[in-house]
C-alpha positions, 0 to 999 in steps of 0.5 A, a space after each residue: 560479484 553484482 550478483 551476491 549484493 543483489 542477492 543481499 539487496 533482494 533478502 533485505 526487501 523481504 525481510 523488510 515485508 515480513 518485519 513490517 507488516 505480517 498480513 501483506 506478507 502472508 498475502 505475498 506469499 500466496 503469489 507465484 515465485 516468479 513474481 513475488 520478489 519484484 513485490 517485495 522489493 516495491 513494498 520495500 521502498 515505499 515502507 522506508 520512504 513512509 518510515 521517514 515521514 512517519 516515525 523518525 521523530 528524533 530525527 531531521 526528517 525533511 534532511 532524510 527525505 531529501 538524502 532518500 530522493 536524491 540516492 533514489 535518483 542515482 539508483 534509477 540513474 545507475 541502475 545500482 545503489 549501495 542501499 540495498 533497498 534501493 538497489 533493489 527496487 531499481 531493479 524492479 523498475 527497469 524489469 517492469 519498465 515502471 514510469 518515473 511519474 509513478 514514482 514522482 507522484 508516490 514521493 510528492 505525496 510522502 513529501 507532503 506528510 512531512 509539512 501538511 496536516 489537513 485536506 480540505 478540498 476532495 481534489 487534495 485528497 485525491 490527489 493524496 491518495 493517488 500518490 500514495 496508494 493508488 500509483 503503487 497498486 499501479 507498479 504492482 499491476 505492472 509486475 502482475 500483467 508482466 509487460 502486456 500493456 493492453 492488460 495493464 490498461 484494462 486493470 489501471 482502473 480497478 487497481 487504482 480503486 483498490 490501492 485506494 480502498 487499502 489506503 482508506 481503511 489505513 486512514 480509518 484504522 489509524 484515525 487515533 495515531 494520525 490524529 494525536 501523535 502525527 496532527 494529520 487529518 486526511 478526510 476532508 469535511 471531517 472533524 475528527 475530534 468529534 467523529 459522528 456515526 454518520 461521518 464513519 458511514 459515509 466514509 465506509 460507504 466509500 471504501 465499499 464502492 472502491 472495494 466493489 470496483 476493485 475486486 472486479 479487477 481481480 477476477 481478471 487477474 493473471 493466475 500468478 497473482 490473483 490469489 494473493 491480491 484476493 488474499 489481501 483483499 478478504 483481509 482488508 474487507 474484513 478489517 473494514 467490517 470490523 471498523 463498521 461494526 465498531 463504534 465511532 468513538 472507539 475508532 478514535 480511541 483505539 487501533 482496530 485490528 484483525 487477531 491472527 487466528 482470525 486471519 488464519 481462518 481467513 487464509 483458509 477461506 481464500 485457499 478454498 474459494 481459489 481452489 474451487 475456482 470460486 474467483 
């Protein structure tokens, strides 16, 4: 029965979510049942889609991302693929009615991490970035809102600011990784062989106003997910303080992270300021 594999299918999103990545996990925990499946099955997607493009060294990944587009392809086209991921996140897509261009801006944007190590011009980077973390904010936004499109309109801004705001802490964090292992630069106007305090200011600097934009839009949330995205949201912050405080040269020699007993503490703070109504 369809049923059995898309139980299957839904199982392997998830346990993708929780291999991958425990922080977003915990954070997609804190959304109602109802819509935290369809999360699961995005992240899913974009996970394996950045797994082929960052980490598949041994492997042809130019051949495994052309393998990857043209089965997701089909599974849109088909509405079912034998890979469980995309069987998966097929389904979200025709639930939500999430837009082709979405998906095509988030795969153009992968794609060019399998060739392109730099941006130069603050339009590159936008553009980057708006693939690659904006448009998926934007599919979330679509399940949250779950088809009102004046909400969705209302919250497009804010979500694209957020999804920005995640994407350039990632870029913060990961400066010694993306820099040394994979040659990729994606701050444009920077030179990360000699990052300065001023440069890392002025980078934070820009994050913080993605933040403030996007926490506006979680106030305005449906209640099904304001407490998780406000629960992802408290963590990035605060990986983002850490960065700040942290100095330069050690950003460049070493991963940044969040220690899990902070990020239960965390976890706590978040439970009672949405409990108190404080959001």
């Amino acid at each position: 029965m369809k049923s059995i594999f898309d139980t299957i299918s839904f199982d392997c999103s998830r346990n993708v979510t929780k291999s991958y990545s425990t922080s977003f996990s915990a954070a997609v925990k804190m959304l109602a049942p109802s819509i935290r499946q369809d999360i699961y099955n995005i992240y899913g997607f974009v996970r394996f889609a950045d797994e082929i493009v960052d980490t598949f060294h041994d492997y042809n990944k130019t051949l495994l991302f052309d393998m990857f587009e043209n089965d997701l392809t089909a599974a849109l086209e088909n509405k079912i693929s034998l890979n469980p991921i995309l069987n998966s996140f097929q389904h979200t897509v025709h639930k939500y009615t999430i837009p082709q261009t979405m998906i095509d801006a988030f795969m153009k944007s992968m794609k060019l991490d399998l060739y392109k190590t730099d941006y130069k011009s603050f339009e590159e980077y936008n553009e980057y970035i708006y693939g690659s973390a904006d448009v998926v904010g934007l599919m979330c936004l679509k399940v949250f809102v779950n088809g009102d499109d004046q909400k969705f309109q209302e919250l497009e801004h804010s979500a694209m600011r957020l999804g920005s705001a995640f994407q350039k802490v990632n870029f913060l964090r990961d400066l010694k990784a993306d820099y040394e292992d994979l040659n990729r630069t994606y701050f444009p106007n920077t030179d990360l062989s000699r990052l300065d305090e001023y440069s890392k200011n002025e980078i934070i600097k820009e994050i913080e106003a993605d933040f403030r934009v996007g926490f506006e839009g979680i106030l305005q949330l449906p209640i099904e997910a304001k407490f998780g995205v406000y629960t992802a949201f408290v963590y990035y912050k605060k990986l983002l303080s850490k960065l700040k405080k942290t100095p330069s040269l050690e950003i460049k020699n070493t991963r940044i992270r969040v220690p899990d007993y902070q990020k239960f503490v965390l976890l706590a703070k978040c439970y009672v300021n949405y409990r108190l109504n404080l959001l």
